[in-house]
DOLUM-251143 format. One record per atom (N, C-alpha, C): residue number from 1; atom name; x, y, z. Coordinates in Angstrom, 3 decimals, decimal comma. Each point is the difference from the previous one (the first is absolute). Layout:
DOLUM-251143
+-----+-------+----------+----------+----------+
: num : atomo :        u :        v :        w :
+-----+-------+----------+----------+----------+
: NUM :    CA :        X :        Y :        Z :
...
+-----+-------+----------+----------+----------+
END
This chain:
DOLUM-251143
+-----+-------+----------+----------+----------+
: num : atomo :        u :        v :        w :
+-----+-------+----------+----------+----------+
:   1 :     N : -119,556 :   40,570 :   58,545 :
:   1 :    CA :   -0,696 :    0,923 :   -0,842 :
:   1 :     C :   -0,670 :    1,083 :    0,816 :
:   2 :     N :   -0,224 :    1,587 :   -0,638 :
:   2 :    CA :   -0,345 :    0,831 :    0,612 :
:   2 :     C :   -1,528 :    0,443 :   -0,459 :
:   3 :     N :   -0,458 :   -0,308 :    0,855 :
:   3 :    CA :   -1,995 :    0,210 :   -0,906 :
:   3 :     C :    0,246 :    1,589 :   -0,028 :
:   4 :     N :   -0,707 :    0,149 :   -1,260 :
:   4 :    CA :   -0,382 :    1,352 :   -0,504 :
:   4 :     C :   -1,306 :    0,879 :    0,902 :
:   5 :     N :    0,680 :    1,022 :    0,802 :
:   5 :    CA :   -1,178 :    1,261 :    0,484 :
:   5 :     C :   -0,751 :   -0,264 :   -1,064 :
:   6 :     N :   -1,668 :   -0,394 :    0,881 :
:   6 :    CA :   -0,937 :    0,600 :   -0,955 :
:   6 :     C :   -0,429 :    1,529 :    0,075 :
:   7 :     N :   -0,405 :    0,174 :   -1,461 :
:   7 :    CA :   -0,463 :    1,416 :   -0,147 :
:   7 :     C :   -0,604 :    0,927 :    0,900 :
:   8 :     N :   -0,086 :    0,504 :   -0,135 :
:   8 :    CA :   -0,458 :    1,103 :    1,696 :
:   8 :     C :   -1,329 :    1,218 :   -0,929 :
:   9 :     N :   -0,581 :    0,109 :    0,513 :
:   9 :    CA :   -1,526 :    1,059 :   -1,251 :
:   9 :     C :    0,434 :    1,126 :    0,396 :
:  10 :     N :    1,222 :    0,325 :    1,061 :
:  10 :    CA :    0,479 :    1,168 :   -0,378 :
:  10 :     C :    0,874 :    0,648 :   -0,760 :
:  11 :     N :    0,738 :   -1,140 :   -0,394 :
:  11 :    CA :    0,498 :    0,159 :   -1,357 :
:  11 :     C :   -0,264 :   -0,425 :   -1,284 :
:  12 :     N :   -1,378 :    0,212 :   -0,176 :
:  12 :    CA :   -0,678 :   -0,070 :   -1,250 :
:  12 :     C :    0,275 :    1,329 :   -0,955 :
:  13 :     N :    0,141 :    0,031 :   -1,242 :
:  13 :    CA :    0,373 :    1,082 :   -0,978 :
:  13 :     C :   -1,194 :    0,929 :   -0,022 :
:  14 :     N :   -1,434 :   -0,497 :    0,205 :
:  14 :    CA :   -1,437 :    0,621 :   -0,035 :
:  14 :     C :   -0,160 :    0,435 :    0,991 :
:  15 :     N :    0,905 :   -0,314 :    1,287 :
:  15 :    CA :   -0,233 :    1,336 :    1,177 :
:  15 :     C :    0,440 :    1,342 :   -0,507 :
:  16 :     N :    1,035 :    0,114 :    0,082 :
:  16 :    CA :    0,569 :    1,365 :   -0,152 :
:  16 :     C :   -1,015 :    1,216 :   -0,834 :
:  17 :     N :   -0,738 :   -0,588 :   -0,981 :
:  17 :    CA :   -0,882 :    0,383 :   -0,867 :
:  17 :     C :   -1,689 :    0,570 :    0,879 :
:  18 :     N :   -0,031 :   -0,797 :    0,965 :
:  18 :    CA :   -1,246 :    0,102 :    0,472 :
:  18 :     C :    0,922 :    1,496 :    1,251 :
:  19 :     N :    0,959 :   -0,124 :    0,189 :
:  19 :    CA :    1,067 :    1,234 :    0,872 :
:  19 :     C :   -0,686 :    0,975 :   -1,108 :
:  20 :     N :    0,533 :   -0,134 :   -1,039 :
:  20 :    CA :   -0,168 :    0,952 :   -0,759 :
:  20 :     C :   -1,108 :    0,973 :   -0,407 :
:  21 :     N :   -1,263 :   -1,026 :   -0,309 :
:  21 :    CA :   -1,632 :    0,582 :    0,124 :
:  21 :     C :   -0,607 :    0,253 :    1,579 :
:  22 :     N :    0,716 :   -0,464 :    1,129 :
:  22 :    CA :   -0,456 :    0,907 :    0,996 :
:  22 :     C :    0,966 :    0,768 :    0,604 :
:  23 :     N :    1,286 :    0,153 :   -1,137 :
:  23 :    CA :    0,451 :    1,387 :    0,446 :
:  23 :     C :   -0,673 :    1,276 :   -0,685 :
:  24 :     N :   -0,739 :   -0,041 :   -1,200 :
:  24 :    CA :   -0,984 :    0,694 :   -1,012 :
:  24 :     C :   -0,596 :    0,741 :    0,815 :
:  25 :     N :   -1,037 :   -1,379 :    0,696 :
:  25 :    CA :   -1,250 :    0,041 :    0,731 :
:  25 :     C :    0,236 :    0,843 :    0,558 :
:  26 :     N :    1,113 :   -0,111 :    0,960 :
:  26 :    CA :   -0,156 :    0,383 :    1,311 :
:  26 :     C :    0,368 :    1,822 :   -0,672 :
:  27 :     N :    0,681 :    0,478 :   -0,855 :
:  27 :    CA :    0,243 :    1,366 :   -0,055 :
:  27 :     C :   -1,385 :    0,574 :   -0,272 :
:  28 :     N :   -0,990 :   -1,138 :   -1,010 :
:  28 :    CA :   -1,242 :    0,532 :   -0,702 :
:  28 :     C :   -0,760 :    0,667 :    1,525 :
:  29 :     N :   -0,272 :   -0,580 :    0,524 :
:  29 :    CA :   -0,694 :   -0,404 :    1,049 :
:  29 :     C :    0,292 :    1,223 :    1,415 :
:  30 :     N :    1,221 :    0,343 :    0,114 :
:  30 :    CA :    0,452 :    1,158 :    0,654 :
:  30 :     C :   -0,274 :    1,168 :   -0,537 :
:  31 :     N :    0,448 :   -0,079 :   -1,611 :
:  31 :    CA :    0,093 :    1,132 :   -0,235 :
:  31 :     C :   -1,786 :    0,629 :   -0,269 :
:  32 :     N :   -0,753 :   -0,864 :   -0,348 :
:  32 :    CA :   -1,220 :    0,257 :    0,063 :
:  32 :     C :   -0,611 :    0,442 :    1,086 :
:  33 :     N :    0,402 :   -0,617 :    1,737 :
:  33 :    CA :   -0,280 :    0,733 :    0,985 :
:  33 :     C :    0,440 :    0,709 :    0,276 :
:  34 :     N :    1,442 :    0,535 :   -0,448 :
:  34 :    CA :    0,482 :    1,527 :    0,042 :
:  34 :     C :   -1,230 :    1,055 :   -0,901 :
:  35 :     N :   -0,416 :   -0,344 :   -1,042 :
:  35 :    CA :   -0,939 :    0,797 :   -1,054 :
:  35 :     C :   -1,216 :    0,422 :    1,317 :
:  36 :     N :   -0,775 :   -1,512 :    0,038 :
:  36 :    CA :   -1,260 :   -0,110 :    1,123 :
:  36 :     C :    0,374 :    0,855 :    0,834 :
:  37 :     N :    0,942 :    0,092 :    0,568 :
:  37 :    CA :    0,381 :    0,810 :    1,548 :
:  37 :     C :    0,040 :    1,640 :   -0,821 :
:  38 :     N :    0,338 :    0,544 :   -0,976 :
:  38 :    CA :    0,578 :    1,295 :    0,241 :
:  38 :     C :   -1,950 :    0,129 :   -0,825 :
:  39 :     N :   -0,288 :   -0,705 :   -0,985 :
:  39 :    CA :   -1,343 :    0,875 :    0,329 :
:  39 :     C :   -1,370 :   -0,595 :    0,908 :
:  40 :     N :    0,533 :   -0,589 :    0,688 :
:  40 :    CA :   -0,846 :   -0,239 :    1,332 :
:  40 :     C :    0,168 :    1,317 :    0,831 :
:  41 :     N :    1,596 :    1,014 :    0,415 :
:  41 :    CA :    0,132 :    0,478 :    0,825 :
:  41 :     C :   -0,735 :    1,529 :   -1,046 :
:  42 :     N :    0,161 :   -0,010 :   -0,861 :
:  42 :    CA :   -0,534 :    1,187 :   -0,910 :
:  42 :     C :   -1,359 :   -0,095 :    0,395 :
:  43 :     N :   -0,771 :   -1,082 :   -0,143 :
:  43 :    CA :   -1,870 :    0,296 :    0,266 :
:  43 :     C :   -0,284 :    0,219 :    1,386 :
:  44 :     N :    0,757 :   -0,945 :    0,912 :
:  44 :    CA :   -0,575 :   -0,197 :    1,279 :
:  44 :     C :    0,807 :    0,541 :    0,984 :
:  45 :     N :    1,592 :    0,978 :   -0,414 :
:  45 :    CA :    0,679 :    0,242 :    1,110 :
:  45 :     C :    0,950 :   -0,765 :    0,404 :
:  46 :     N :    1,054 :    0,676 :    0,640 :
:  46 :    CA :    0,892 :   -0,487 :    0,293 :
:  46 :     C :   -0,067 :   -1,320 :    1,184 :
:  47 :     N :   -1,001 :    0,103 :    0,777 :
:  47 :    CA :   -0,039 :   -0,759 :    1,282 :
:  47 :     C :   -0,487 :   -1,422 :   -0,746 :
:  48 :     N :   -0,375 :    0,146 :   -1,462 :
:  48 :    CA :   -0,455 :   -1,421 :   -0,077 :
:  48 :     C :    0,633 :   -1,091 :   -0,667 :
:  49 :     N :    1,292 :    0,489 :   -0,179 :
:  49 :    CA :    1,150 :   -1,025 :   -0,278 :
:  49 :     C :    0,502 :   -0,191 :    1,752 :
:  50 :     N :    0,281 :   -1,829 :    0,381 :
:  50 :    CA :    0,396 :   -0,184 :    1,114 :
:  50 :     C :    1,802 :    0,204 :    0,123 :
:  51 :     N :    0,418 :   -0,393 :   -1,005 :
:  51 :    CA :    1,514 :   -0,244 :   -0,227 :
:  51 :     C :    0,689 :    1,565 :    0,249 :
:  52 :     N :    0,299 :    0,319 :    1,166 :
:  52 :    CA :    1,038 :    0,996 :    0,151 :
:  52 :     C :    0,817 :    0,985 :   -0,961 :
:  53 :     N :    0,864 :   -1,355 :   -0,395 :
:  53 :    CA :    1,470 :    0,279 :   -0,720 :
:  53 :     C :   -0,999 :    0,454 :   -1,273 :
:  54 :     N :   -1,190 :   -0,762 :   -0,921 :
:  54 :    CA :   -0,431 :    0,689 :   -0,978 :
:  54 :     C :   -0,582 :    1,278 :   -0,014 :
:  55 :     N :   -0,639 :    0,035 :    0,962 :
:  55 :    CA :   -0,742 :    1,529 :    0,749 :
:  55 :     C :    0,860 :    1,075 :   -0,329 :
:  56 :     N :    1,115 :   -0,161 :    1,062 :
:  56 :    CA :    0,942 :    1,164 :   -0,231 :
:  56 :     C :    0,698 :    0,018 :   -1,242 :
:  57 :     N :    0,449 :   -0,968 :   -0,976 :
:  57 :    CA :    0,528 :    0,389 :   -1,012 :
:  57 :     C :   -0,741 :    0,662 :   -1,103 :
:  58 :     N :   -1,677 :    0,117 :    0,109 :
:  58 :    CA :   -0,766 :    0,093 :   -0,235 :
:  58 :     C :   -0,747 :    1,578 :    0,203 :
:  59 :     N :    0,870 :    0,129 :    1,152 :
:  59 :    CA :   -0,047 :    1,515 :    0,107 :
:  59 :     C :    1,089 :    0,668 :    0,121 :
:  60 :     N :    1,237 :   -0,122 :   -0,309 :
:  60 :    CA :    1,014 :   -0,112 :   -0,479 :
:  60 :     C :    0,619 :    0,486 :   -1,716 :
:  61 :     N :   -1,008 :   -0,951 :   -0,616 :
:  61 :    CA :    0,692 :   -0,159 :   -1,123 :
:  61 :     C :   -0,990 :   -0,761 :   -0,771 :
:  62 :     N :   -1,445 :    0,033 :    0,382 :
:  62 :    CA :   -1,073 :   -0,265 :   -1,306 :
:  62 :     C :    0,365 :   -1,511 :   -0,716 :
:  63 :     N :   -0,434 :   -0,370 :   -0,863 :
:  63 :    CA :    0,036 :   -1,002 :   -0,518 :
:  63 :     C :    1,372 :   -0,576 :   -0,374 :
:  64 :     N :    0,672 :    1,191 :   -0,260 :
:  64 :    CA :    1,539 :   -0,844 :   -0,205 :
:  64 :     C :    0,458 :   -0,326 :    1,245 :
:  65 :     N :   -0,227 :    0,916 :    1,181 :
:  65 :    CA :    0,749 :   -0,708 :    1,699 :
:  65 :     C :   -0,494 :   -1,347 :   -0,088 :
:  66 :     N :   -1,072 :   -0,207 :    0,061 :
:  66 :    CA :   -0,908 :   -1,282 :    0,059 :
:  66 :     C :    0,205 :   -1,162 :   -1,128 :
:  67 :     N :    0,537 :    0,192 :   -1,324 :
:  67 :    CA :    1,140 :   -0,469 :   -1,326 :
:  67 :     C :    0,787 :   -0,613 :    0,946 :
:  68 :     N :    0,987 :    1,086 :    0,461 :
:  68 :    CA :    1,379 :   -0,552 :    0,136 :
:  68 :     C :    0,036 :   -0,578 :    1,708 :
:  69 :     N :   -0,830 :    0,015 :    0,489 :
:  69 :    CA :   -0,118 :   -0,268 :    1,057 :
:  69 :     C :   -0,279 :   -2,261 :   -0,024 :
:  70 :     N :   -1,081 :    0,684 :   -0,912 :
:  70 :    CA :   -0,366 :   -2,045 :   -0,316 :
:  70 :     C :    1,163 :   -0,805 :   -1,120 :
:  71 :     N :    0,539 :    0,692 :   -0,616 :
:  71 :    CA :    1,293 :   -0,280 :   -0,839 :
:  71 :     C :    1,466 :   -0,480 :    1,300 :
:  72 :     N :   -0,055 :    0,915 :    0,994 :
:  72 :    CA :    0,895 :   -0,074 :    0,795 :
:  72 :     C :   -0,346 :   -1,133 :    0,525 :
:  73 :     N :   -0,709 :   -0,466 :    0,430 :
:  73 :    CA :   -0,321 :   -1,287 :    0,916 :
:  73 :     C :   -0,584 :   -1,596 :   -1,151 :
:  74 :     N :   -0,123 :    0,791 :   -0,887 :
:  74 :    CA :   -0,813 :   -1,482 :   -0,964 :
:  74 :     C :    1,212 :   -0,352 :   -0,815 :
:  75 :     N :    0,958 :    1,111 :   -0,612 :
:  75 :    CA :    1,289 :   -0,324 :   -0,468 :
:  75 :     C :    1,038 :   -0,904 :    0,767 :
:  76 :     N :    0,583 :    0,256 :    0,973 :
:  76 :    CA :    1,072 :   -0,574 :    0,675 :
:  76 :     C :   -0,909 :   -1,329 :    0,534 :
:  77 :     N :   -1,373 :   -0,140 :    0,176 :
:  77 :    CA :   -0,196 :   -0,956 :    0,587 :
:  77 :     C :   -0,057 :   -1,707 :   -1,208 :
:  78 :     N :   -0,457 :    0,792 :   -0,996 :
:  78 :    CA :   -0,558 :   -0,534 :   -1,355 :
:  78 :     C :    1,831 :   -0,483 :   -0,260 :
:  79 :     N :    0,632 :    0,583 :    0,235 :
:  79 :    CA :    1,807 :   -0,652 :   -0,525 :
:  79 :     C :    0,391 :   -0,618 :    1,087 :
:  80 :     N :   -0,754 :   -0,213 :    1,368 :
:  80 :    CA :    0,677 :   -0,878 :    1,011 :
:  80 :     C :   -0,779 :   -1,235 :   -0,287 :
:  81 :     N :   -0,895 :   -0,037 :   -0,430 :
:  81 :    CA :   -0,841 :   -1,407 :   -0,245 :
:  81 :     C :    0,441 :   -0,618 :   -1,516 :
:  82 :     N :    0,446 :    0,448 :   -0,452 :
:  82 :    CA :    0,339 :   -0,366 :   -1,555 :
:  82 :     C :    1,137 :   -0,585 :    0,272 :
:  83 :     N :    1,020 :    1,111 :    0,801 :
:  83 :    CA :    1,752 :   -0,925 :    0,697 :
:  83 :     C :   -0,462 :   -1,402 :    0,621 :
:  84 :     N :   -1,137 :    0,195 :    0,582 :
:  84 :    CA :   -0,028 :   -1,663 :    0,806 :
:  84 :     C :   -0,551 :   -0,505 :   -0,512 :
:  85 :     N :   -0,956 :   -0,321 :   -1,022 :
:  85 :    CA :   -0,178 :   -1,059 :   -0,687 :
:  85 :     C :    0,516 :   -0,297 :   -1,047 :
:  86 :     N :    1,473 :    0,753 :   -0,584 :
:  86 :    CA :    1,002 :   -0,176 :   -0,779 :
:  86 :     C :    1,084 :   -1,162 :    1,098 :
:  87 :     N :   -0,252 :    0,489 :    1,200 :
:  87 :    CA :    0,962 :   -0,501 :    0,851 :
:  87 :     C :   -0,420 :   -1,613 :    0,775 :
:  88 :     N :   -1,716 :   -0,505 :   -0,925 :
:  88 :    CA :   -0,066 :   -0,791 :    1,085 :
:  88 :     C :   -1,250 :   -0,022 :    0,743 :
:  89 :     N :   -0,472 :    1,353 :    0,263 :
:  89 :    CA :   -0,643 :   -0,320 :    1,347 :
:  89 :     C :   -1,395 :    0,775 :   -1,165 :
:  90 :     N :   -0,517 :   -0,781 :   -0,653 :
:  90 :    CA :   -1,272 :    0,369 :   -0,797 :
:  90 :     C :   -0,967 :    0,452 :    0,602 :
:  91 :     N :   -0,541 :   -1,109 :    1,153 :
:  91 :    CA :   -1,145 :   -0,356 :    0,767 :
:  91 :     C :    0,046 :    1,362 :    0,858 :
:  92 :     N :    1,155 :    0,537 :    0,426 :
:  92 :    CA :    0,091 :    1,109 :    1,009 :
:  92 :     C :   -0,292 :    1,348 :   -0,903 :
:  93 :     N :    0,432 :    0,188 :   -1,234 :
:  93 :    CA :   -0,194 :    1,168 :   -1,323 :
:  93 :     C :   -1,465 :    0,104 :    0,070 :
:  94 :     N :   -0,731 :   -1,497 :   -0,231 :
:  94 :    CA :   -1,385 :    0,086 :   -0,445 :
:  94 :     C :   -0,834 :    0,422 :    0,993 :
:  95 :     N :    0,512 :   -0,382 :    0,957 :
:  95 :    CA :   -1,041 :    0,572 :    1,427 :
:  95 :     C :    0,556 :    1,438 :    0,190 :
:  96 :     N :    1,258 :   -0,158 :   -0,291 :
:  96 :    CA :   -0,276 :    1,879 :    0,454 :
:  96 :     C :   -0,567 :    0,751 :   -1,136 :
:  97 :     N :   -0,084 :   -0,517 :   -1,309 :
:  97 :    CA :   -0,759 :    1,114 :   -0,728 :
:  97 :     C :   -0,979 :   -0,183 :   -0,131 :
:  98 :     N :   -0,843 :   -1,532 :    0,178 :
:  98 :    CA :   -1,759 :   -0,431 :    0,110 :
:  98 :     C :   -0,451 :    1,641 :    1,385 :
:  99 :     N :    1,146 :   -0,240 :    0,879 :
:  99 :    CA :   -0,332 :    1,245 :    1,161 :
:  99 :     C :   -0,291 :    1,032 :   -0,679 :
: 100 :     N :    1,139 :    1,115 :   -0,861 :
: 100 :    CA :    0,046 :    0,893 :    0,181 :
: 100 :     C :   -0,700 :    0,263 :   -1,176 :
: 101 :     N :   -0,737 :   -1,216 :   -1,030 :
: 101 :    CA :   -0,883 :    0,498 :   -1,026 :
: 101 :     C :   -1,369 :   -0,439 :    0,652 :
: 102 :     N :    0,020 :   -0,278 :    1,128 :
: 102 :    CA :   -1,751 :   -0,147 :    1,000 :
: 102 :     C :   -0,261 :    1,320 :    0,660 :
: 103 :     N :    1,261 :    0,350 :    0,533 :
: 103 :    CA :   -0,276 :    1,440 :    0,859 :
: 103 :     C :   -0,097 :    0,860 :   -1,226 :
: 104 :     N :    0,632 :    0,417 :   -1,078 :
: 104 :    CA :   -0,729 :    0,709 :   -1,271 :
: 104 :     C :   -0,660 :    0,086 :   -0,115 :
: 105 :     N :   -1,325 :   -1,352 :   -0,333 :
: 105 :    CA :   -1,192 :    0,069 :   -0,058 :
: 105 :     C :   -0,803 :    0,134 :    0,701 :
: 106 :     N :    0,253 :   -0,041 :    1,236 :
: 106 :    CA :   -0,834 :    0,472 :    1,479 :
: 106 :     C :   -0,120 :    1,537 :   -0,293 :
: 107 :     N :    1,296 :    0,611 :   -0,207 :
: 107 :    CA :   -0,493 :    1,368 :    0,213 :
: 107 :     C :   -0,602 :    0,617 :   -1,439 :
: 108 :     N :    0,351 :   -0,388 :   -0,507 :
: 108 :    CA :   -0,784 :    0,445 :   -1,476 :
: 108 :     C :   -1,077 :   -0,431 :    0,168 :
: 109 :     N :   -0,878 :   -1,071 :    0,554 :
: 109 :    CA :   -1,362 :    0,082 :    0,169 :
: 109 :     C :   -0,772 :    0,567 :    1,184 :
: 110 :     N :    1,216 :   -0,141 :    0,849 :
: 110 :    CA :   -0,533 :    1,348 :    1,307 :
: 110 :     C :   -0,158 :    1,102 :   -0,849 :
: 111 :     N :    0,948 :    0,819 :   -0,491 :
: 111 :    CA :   -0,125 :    1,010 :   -0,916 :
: 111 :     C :   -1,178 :    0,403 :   -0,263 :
: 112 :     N :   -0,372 :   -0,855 :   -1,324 :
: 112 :    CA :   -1,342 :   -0,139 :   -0,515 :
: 112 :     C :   -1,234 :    0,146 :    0,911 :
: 113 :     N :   -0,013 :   -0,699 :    0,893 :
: 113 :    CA :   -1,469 :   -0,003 :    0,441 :
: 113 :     C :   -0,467 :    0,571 :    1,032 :
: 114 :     N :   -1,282 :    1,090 :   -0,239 :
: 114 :    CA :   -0,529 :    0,735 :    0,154 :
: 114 :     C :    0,321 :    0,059 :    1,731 :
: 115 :     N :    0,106 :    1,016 :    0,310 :
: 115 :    CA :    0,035 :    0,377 :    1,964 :
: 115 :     C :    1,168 :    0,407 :    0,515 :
+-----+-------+----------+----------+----------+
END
């Protein structure tokens, strides 16, 4: 007789779902520090956004450079984590978007606060 693989919690039906609300998160969360950043750089100047690539798109191309700039990087990344925990590798989806919806909120509250 061949004993049955037990279940594995990465292939639970209620992961993919939790993929799903911190793939949300994670756009909410960017796209809000894209907002924070372009009128952070409106009150206080350009020097007081640290992020480069937003800076210049920012002087560039105003709020939409700075749009399509966080779309470019939160899009393709947001469909590589969704492929792998369709594929399996959940635990690796969730940590990369727990990441990239923590660094969101870092800078959206850098943003915010005063200095």
């Amino acid at each position: 007789m061949v004993a049955e693989k037990p279940a594995v919690a990465s292939e639970s039906p209620v992961r993919p779902n939790i993929v799903s609300v911190l793939v949300g998160l994670t756009w909410l969360l960017q796209v809000l520090d894209g907002i924070t950043a372009v009128q952070m750089m409106q009150a206080h100047g350009l020097a007081s956004e640290l992020n480069p690539v937003v800076r210049t798109m920012f002087m560039q191309a105003g709020l939409v450079g700075v749009a399509a700039t966080k779309a470019a990087v939160a899009g393709p990344l947001s469909v590589l984590f969704a492929r792998l925990a369709r594929r399996g590798q959940v635990r690796l989806a969730r940590a990369g978007l727990l990441t990239a919806s923590i660094l969101g909120l870092i800078g959206c509250l850098s943003n915010l606060l005063p200095g």
